[in-house]
C-alpha positions as CSV (number, residue, x, y, z in Angstrom):
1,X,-59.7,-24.4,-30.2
2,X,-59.9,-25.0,-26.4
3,X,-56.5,-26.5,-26.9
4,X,-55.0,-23.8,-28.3
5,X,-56.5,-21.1,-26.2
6,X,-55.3,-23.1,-23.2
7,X,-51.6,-23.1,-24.9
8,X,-51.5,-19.4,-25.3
9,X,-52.2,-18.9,-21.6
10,X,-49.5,-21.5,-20.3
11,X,-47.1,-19.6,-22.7
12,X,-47.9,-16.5,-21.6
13,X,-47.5,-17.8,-17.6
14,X,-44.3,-18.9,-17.9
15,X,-43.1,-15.9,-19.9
16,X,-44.7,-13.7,-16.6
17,X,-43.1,-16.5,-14.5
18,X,-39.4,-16.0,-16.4
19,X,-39.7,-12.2,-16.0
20,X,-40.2,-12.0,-12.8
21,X,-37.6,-15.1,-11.4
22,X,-35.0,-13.0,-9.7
23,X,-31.5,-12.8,-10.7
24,X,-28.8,-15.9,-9.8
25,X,-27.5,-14.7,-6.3
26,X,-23.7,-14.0,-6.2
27,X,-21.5,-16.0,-4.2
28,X,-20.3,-14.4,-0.7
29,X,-16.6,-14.4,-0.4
30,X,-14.5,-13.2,2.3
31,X,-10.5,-12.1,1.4
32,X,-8.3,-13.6,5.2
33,X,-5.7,-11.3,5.2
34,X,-2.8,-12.9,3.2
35,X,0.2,-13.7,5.4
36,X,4.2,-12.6,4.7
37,X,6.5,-15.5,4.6
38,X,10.5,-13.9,4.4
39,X,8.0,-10.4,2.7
40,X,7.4,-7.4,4.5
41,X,3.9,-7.6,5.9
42,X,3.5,-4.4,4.8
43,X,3.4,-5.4,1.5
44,X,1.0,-8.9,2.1
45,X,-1.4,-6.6,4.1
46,X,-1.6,-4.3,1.0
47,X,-2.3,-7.2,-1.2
48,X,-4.9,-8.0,0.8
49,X,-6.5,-5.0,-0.1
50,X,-6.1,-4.8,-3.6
51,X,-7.5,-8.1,-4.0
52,X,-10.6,-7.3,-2.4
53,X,-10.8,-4.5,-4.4
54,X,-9.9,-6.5,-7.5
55,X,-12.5,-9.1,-6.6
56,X,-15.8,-6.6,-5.5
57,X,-16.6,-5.7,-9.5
58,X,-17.2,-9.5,-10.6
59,X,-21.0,-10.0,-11.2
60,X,-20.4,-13.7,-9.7
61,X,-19.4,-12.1,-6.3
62,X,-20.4,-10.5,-3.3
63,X,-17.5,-9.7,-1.4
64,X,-17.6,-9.1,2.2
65,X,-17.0,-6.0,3.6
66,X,-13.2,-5.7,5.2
67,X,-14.4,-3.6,8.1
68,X,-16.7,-6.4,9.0
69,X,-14.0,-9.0,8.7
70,X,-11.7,-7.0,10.8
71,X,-14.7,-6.5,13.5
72,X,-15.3,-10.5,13.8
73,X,-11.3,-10.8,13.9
74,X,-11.1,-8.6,16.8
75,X,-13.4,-10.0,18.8
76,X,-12.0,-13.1,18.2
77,X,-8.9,-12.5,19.3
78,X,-10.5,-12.5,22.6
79,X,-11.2,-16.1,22.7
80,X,-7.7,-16.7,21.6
81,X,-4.1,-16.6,22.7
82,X,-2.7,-17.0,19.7
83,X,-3.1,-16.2,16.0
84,X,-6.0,-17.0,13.8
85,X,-3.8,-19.4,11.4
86,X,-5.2,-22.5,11.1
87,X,-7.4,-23.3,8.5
88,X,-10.6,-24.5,10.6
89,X,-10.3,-21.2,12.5
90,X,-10.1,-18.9,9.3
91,X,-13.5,-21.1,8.1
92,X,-14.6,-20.7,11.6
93,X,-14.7,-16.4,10.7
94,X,-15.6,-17.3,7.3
95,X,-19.0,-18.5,9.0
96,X,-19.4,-15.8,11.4
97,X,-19.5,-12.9,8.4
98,X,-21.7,-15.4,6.5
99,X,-19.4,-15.9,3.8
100,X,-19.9,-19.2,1.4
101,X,-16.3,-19.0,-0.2
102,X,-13.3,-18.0,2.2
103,X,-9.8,-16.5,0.3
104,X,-6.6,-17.3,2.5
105,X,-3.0,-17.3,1.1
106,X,0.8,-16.2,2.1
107,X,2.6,-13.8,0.1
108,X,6.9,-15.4,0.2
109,X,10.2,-13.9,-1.1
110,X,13.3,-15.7,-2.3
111,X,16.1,-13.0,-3.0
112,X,13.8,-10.7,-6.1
113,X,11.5,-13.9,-6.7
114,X,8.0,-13.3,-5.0
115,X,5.4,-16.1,-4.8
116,X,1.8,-15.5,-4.3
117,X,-0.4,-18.4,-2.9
118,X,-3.6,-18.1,-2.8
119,X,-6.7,-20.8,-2.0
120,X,-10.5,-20.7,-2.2
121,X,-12.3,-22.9,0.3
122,X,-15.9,-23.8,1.1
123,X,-16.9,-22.2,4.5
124,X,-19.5,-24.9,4.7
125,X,-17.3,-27.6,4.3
126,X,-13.6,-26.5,4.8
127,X,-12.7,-27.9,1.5
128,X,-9.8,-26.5,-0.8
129,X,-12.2,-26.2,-4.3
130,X,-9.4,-24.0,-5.9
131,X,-5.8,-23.0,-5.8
132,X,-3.0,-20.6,-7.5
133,X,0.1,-20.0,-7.1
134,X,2.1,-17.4,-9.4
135,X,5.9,-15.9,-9.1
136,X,7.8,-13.4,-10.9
137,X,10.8,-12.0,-10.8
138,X,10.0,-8.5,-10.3
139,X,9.9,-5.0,-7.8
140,X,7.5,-4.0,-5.2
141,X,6.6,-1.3,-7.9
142,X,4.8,-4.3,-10.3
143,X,3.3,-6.8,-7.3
144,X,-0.1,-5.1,-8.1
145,X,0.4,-7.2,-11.5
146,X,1.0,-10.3,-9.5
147,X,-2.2,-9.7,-7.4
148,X,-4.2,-8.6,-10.9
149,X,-3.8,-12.2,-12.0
150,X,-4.8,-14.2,-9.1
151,X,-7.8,-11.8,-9.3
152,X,-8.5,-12.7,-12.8
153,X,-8.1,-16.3,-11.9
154,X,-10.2,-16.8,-9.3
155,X,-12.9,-14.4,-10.8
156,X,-12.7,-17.6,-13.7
157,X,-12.9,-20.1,-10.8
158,X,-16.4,-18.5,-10.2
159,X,-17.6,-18.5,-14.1
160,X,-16.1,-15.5,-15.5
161,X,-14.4,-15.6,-18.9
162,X,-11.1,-13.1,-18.4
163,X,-8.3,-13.2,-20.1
164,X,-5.3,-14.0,-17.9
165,X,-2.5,-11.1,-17.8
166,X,1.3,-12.2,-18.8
167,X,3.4,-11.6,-15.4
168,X,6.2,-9.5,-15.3
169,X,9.5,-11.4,-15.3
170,X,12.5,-8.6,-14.8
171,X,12.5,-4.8,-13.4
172,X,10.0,-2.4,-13.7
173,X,10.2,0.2,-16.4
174,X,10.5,3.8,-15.5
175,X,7.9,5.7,-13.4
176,X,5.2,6.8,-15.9
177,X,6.0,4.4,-19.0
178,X,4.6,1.1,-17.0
179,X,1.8,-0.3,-19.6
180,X,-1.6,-0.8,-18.1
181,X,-2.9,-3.8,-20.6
182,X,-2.6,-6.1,-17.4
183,X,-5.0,-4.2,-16.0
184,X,-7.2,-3.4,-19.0
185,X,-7.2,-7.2,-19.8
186,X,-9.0,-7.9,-16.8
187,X,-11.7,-5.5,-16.3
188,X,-10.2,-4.0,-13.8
189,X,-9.6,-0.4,-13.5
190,X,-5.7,1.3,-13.7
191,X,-4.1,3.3,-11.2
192,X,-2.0,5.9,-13.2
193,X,-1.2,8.6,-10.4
194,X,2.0,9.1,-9.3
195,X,1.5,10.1,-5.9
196,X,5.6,10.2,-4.4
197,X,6.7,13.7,-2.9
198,X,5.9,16.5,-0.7
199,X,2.8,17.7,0.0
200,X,1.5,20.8,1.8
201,X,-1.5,19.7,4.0
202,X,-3.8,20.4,6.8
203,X,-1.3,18.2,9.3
204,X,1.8,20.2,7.9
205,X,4.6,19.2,5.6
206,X,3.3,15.4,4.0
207,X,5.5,13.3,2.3
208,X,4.4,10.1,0.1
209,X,6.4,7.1,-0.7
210,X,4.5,4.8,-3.5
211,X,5.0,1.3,-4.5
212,X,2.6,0.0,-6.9
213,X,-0.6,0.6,-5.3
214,X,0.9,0.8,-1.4
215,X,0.9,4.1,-0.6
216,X,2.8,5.4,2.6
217,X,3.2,8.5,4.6
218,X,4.5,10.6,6.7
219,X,3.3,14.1,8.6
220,X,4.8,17.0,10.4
221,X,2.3,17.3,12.9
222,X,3.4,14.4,16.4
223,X,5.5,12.9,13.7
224,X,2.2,11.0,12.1
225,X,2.8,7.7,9.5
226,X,-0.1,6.8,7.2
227,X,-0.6,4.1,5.3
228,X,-2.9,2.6,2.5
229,X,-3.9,1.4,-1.0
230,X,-4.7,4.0,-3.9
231,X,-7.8,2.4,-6.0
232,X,-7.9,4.4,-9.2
233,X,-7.8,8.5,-7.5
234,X,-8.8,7.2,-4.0
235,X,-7.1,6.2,-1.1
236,X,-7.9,4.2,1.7
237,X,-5.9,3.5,4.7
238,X,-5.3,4.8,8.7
239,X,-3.0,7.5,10.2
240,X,-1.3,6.8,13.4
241,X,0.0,9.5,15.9
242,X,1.8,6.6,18.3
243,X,-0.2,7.1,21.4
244,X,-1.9,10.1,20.6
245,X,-4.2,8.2,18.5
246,X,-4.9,6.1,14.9
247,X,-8.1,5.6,12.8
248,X,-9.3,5.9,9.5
249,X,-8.3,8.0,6.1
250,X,-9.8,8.2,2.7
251,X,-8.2,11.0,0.4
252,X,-9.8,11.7,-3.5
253,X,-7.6,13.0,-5.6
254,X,-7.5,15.1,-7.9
255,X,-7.3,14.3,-11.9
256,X,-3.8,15.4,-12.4
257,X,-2.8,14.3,-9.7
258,X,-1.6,17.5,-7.5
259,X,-4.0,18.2,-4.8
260,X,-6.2,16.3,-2.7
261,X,-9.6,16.5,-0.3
262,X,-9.6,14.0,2.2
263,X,-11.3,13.0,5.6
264,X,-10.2,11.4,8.9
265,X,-11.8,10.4,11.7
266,X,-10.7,8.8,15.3
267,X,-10.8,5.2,15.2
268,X,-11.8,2.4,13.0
269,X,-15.2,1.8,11.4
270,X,-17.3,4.2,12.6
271,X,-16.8,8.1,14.6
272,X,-17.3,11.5,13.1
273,X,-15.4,12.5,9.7
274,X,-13.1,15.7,10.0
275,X,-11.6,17.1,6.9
276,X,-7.9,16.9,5.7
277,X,-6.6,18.6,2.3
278,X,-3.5,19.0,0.8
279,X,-1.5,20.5,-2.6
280,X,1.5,18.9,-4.0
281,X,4.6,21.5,-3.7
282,X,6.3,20.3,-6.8
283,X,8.0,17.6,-8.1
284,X,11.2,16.9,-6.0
285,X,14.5,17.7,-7.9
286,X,18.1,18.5,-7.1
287,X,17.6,21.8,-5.6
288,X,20.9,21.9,-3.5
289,X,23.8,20.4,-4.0
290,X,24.6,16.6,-3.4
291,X,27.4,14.6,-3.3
292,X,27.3,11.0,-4.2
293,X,27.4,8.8,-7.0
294,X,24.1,8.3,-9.7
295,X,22.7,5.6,-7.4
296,X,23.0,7.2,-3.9
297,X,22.2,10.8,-3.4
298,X,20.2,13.0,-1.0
299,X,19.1,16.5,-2.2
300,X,16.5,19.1,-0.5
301,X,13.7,21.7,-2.0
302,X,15.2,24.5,0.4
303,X,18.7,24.8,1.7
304,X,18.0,27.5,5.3
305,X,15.4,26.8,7.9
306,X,13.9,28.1,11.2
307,X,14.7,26.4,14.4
308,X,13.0,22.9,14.9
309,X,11.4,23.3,11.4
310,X,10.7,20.4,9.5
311,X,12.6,19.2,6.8
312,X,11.6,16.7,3.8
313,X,14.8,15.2,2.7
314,X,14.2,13.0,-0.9
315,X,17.0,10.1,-1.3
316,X,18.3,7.3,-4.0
317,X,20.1,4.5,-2.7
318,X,21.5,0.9,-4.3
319,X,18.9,-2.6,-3.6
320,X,22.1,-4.1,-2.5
321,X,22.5,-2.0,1.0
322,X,21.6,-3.8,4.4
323,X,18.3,-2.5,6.1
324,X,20.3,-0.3,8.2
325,X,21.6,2.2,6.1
326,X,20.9,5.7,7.3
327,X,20.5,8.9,7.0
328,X,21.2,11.3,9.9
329,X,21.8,15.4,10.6
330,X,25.3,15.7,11.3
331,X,26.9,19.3,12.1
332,X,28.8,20.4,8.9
333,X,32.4,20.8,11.0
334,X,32.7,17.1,11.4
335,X,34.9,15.0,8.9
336,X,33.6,13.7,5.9
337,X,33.5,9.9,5.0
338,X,33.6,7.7,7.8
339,X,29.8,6.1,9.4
340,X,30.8,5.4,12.8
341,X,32.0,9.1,13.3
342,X,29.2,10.4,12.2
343,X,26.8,7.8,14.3
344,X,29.1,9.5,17.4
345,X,27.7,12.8,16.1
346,X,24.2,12.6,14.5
347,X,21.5,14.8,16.2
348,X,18.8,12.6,14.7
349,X,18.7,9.7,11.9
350,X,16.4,6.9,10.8
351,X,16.5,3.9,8.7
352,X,15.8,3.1,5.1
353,X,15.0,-0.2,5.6
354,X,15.9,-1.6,1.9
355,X,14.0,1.7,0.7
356,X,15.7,2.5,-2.6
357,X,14.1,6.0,-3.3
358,X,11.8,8.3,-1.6
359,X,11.4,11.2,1.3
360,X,12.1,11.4,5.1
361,X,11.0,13.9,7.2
362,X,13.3,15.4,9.9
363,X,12.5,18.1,12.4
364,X,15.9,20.3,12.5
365,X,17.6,21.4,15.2
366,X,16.7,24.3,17.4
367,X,20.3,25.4,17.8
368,X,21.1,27.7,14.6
369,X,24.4,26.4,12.7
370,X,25.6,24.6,9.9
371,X,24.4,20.8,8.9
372,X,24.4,18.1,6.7
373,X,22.1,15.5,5.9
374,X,24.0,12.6,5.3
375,X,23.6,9.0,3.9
376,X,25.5,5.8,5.1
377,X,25.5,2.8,3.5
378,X,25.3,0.7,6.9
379,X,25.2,1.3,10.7
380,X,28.0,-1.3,11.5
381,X,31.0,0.3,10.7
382,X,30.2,1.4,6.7
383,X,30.8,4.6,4.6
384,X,29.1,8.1,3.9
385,X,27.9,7.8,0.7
386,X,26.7,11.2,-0.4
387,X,25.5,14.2,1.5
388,X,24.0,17.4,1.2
389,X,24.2,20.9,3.1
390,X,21.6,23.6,5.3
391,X,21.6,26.0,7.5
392,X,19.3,27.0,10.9
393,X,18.4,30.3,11.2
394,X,21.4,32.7,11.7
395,X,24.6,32.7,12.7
């Protein structure tokens, strides 16, 4: 009976003892900011990003905070002439944000093939304990797939049970008709909203430019840029007004997509949050006339404006055009057709830089007139490709 009492009570201890054994402790991993090998570093810097935020819902994981990664970085730049791109150094900041795991990789382009390489080493040891590499075929608009399967794999490495997504091998279907099962497969939330256009906000005139989840930006007020990565209706990134300043963004958006309440602030990773809203003005469309063919065209949502107001022009242009194609403000009474006459002529321009489609925004010019925005396929010598007409106050 003893025996049996006694049996009972060492049951019933363990069960206690079970109950109240914490849970397994995630793994701490830290995501090195994934390097561009013949890729715009834009685009590896974005990756970064969305693979941390790919990463952060696994239950086997504790990812480390970017801002804290980015701190240790800094300051160890200090000790360093050059960059942090060895692997013992990258371990070396593994160690000093206490991470156990360390993520480092390079993000390369051969002609429309991009290759993502990604490792996973032991901060304690330096040790490579896992590695992927995957390539497609494919736009800027579906790297976010590319990223979504490295994600899934190494959230496997680490004992998860995911399927893997199929990568896309070819061009991305039109805007709006992309499927999201990649996405879905994994866990890991979609981002459906379609953010490119103009925007009415508290800086003035902003225009977005969207690929995949990279998100970029430009504002009227001291000629700002912005840039970041849109995680479901949120986006994270930093504003720069050249030397008048930079820090941190985050703007929620909206369900449907059209307006937006946001905050700044004055540096990075800490400082006071001041607010910054904005309403979409419409979806761009062919308001004024354009020439060009279907591929490269320029078109604008209003056709007259006041002196030195500023102007959102949208654009299309072929993949195949050098980074140098241009568009510039050119008064209407010069001839038609010829770049280097109207390089001798512009009274402001900028660069696509291989974009194929989005907005530019142009301050016009304070003397009232006739102008034309016009497109040119290359600044050595090329071709106007398409154009289109406004006016400055009156004449």
């Amino acid at each position: 009976m003893k025996a049996i009492f006694l049996r009972i009570i060492f049951v019933g201890l363990a069960a206690v003892l079970l109950a109240q054994s914490p849970a397994p402790e995630r793994t701490s991993l830290a995501v090195y900011p994934i390097k561009a090998a013949g890729a715009d570093a834009s685009l590896a810097t974005a990756m970064t990003a969305l693979l941390g935020s790919q990463l952060t819902p696994s239950p086997k994981l504790r990812v480390i905070e970017d801002s804290m990664l980015k701190t240790v970085m800094e300051r160890q730049a200090m000790n360093v002439s050059d960059a942090c791109d060895d692997t013992s150094c990258q371990v070396a900041i593994g160690k000093l944000v206490q991470a156990q795991k360390l993520v480092t990789g390079n993000l390369a382009k051969f002609g429309p093939k991009y290759i993502l390489s990604l490792k996973v080493a032991d901060v304690g040891t330096g040790a490579t304990e896992f590695s992927t590499e995957d390539k497609c075929t494919c736009s800027e608009d579906q790297l976010d797939q590319l990223v979504t399967v490295a994600g899934v794999k190494i959230r496997n490495h680490f004992g998860e049970e995911l399927a893997v997504p199929p990568l896309p091998q070819g061009p991305a279907p039109a805007p709006g008709t992309a499927p999201m099962a990649a996405q879905a497969a994994s866990g890991i939330p979609a981002m459906p909203l379609q953010l490119t256009g103009s925007w009415n906000s508290t800086f003035g005139i902003l225009t977005f430019s969207q690929q995949g989840s990279q998100i970029t930006g430009q504002y009227s007020y001291r000629n700002g840029q912005l840039q970041g990565n849109l995680e479901g209706s949120i986006l994270r990134g930093s504003w720069s007004e050249g030397s008048a300043g930079s820090g941190d963004l985050e703007f929620t958006f909206a369900p449907d997509g059209n307006s937006f309440a946001g905050k700044w602030r004055s540096g990075f990773g800490s400082g006071a949050w001041n607010n910054w809203t904005g309403t979409r003005t419409g979806t761009p469309g062919p308001t004024s006339p354009s020439t060009g063919d279907g591929q490269a065209r320029l078109w604008l949502d209003k056709t007259s404006f006041a002196p030195g107001e500023s102007a959102v022009v949208h654009f299309t242009a072929p993949g195949s055009w050098a980074a140098d194609a241009w568009i510039g403000i050119i008064p209407s009474n010069i001839a038609h057709g010829n770049e280097a006459v109207n390089d001798q002529h512009d009274v402001s321009y900028q660069y696509l830089n291989k974009r194929t489609s989005g907005d530019l925004i142009f301050a016009v010019p304070t003397k009232p007139g006739a102008y034309d925005f016009r497109l040119n396929d290359t600044d050595a010598n090329g071709s106007e490709a398409a154009s289109v007409s406004f006016t400055v106050g009156r004449f």
